[in-house]
N, C-alpha and C positions, 0 to 999 in steps of 0.2 A: 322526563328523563333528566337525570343530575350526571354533572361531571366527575367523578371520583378522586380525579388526580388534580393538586394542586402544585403547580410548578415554579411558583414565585418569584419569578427575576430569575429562574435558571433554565438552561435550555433544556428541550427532550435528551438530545445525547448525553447530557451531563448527569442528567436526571436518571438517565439508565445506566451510566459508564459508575454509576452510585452504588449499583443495587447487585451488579454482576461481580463474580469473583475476577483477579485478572485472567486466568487462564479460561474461563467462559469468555470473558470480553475479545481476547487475544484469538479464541474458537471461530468466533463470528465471523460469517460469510466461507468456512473453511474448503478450499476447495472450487470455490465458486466466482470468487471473486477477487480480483489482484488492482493495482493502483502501479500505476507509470512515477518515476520518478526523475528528476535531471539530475545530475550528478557530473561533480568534476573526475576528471581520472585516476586525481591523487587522493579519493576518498574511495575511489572505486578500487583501489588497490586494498582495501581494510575489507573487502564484501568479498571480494575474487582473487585470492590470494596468484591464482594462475597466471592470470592477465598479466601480459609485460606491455604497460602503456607510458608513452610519450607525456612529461607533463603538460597542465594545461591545457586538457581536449574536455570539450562538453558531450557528454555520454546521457545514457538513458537506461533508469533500472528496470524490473519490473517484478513485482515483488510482489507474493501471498499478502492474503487479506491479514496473517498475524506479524507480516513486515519480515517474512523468510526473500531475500532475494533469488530470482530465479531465473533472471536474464541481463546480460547487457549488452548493449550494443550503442551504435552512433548518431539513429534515428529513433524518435517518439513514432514514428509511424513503423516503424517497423519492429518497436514491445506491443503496439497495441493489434500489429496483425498478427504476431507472435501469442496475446493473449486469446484474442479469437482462434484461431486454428486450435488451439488447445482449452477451448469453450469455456472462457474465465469471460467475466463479465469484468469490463474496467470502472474504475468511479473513480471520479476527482477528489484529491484530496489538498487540505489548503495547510 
């Protein structure tokens, strides 16, 4: 058995993030899966036009797999019970 794929000094995601159009790449995990984010207020004010927050509060997004925001609030644990309850599987992202 041969390997097919040569990946040389680049990683698998790069390697695929290659080969996809953006709106496939941006598609991926649609629906399924969402990512927690921290965020200060005053940025959270550019995602939530509605929110009237206090500067300088540390917040927490929680955002589709293509980076649509979808929640915020004042606890990580309470986007990622927010993402369960609504069956999104969370991943880390760096």
């Amino acid at each position: 058995m041969t390997n097919e794929f040569q990946l040389s000094g680049t990683s698998a995601s790069e390697a695929l993030a290659g080969t996809l159009s953006p709106e496939a790449f941006a598609s991926l995990g649609g629906g399924q899966i969402a990512y927690v984010k921290p965020i200060r207020s005053e940025e959270a004010a550019s995602l939530f036009p509605q929110a009237r927050l206090a500067p300088g509060l540390q917040l927490y997004t929680l955002h589709a797999a293509d980076g649509t925001p979808m929640m915020l609030t004042d606890s990580r644990e309470a986007a990622i019970a927010s993402a369960l309850q609504n069956e999104l599987l969370t991943v880390s992202v760096h």
